[in-house]
C-alpha positions in Angstrom: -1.3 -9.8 15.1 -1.1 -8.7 11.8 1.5 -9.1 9.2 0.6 -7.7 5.8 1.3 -5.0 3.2 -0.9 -3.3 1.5 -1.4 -0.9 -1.6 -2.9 2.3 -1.7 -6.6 1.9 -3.6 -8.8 4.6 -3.1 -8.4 8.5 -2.0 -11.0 11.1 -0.9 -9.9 14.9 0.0 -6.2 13.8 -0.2 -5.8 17.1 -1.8 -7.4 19.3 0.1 -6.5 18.1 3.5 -2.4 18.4 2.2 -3.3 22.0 1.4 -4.0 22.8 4.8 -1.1 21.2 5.6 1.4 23.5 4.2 2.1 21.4 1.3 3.2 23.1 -1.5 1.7 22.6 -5.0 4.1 20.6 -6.5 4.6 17.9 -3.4 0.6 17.8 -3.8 0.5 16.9 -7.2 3.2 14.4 -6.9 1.3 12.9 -4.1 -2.0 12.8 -5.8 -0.3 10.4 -8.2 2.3 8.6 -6.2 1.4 4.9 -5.3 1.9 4.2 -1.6 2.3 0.9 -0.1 2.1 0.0 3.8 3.6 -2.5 5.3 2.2 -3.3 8.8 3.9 -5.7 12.0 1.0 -4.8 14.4 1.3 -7.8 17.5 -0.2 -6.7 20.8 1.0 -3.2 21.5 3.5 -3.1 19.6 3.4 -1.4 15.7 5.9 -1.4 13.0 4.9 0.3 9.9 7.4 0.8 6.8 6.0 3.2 4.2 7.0 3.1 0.5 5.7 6.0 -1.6 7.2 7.1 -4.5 8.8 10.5 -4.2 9.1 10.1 -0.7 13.0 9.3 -0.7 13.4 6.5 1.4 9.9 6.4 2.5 9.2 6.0 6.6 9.8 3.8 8.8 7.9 3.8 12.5 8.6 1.3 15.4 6.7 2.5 18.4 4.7 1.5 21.7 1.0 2.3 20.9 1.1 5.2 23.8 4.6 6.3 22.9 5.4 8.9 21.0 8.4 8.7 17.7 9.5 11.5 15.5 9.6 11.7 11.2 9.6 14.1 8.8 6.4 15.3 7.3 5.8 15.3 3.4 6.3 18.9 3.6 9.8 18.8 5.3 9.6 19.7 8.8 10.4 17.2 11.6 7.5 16.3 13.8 6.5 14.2 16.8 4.1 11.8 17.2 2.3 10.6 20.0 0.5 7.5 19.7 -2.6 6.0 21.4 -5.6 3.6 20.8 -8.0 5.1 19.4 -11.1 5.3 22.7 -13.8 5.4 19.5 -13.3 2.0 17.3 -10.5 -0.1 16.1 -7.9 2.1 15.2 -4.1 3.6 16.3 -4.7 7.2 16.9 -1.1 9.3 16.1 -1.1 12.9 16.6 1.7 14.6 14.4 2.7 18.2 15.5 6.0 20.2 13.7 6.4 23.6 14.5 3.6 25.3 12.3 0.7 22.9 12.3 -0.7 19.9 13.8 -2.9 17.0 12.2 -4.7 14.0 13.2 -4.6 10.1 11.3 -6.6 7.1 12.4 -5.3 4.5 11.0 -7.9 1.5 11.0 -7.1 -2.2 10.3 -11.0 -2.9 9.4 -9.7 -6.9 8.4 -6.9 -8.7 6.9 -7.6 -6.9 3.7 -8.7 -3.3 4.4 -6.5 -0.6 5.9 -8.2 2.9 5.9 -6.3 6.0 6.9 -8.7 8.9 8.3 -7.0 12.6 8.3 -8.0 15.6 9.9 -6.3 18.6 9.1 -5.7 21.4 11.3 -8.7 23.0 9.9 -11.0 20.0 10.3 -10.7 19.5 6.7 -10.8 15.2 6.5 -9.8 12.8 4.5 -8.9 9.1 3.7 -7.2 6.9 2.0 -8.7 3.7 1.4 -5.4 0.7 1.4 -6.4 -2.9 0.0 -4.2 -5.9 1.2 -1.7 -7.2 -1.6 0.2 -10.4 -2.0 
C-alpha cells in the first residue's frame, strides 16, 4: 500500500481542460494559482484520498472501493458521481465524474513513492495533467 502526501508540482492544459468544464473565469484563475496537496491511503482495493486546495473550502475527501462509485462536488459547484475502476491500460484508478451537464475523465497514476500524475480528459477530449511530487 501506499501512505503518502504529496504537493502539486507541475500543470499542463489545467486551464483549458477546466474551460470545457463549465468553470467559470474566476474559479479558473483561482485554480491556476491554488497549491493542491493529496494525501493518499491506497492498500489493496481500497483508496482514501483527502484533497487540500486552497479555495476549495474544506477540500475533498473520498473513501471508496476501486469499482464503487462515491459522490462530491465539482470545482464548479454541481454534485456528481463517480464511478471507480482500475484502469485495464497501466497503473492507474480510473474515476469517471458525471453531474448533470458534463462528464469528464481522471487517471490518477501512482508512477512510485514519489510521483503522482493526474491525467484529465474533458468532455471535449481536451487533456490535461497535473504532475504531484511526494512531500515529507
Amino acid at each position: 500500500g501506499i501512505n503518502a502526501e504529496y504537493g502539486l508540482q507541475d500543470s499542463e492544459n489545467f486551464d483549458p481542460f477546466l474551460q470545457d468544464c463549465n468553470v467559470g473565469i474566476l474559479k479558473r484563475t483561482a485554480a491556476k494559482v491554488a497549491t493542491s496537496e493529496h494525501h493518499i491511503d491506497h492498500d489493496g482495493d481500497h483508496m482514501k484520498v483527502v484533497v487540500k486546495a486552497a479555495g476549495w473550502g474544506s477540500g475533498k475527501h473520498q473513501d471508496y472501493d476501486i469499482g464503487g462509485s462515491f459522490s462530491e462536488q465539482e470545482i464548479n459547484g454541481e454534485k456528481a458521481d463517480v464511478d471507480t475502476e482500475w484502469d485495464p491500460e497501466g497503473e492507474g484508478i480510473k474515476e469517471l465524474h458525471r453531474t448533470e451537464s458534463f462528464e469528464y475523465l481522471l487517471v490518477r497514476e501512482l508512477q512510485d513513492d514519489e510521483t503522482m500524475i493526474l491525467n484529465l480528459e474533458s468532455p471535449k477530449g481536451t487533456k490535461a495533467k497535473r504532475i504531484y511530487k511526494r512531500v515529507e
